[in-house]
N, C-alpha and C positions, 0 to 999 in steps of 0.2 A: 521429454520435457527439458528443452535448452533454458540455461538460464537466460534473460533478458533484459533484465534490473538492473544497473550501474548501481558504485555504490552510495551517491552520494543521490540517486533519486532512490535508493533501499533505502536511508539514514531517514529522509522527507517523511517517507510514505508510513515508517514505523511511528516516525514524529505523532504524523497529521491521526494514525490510525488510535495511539493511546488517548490524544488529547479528545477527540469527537466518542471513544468509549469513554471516557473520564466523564464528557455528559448526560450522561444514562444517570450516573448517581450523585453528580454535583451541579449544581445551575439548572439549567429547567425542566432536565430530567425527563424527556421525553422520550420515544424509541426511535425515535431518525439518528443518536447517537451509535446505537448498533449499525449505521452504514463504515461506521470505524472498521469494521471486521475487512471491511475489503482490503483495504491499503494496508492495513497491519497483518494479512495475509500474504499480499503480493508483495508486501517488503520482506516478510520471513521466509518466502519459498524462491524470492528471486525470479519470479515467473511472473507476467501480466499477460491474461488473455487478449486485452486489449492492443498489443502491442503485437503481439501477435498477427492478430487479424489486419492491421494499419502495415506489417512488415519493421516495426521500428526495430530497437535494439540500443542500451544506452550501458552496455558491456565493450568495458574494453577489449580492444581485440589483440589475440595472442601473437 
């Protein structure tokens, strides 16, 4: 498992991932706010399946 995740789409996706679980228990509180779990996954492990499959890569190269 290469990483794949630049750091500055890691930095986004950790963003995007706290704020959408921050909705689970604050504002309407519904469970679409667990779709957080993806992006604050794929920004913690530097891995995106999707990226993957697409061939992309947004790591700088050595």
């Amino acid at each position: 498992m290469n990483a794949n995740v630049g750091n500055a789409d890691r930095i986004l996706r950790i963003v995007a991932g706290i704020i959408l679980i921050s909705l689970v228990f604050v504002g309407p509180k519904t469970v679409w706010g667990w779709v957080g779990l993806v992006p604050l996954f794929t920004g913690l492990f530097r891995w995106c399946p999707a990226y993957t499959l697409f061939g992309l890569n947004t790591c700088k190269k050595p």
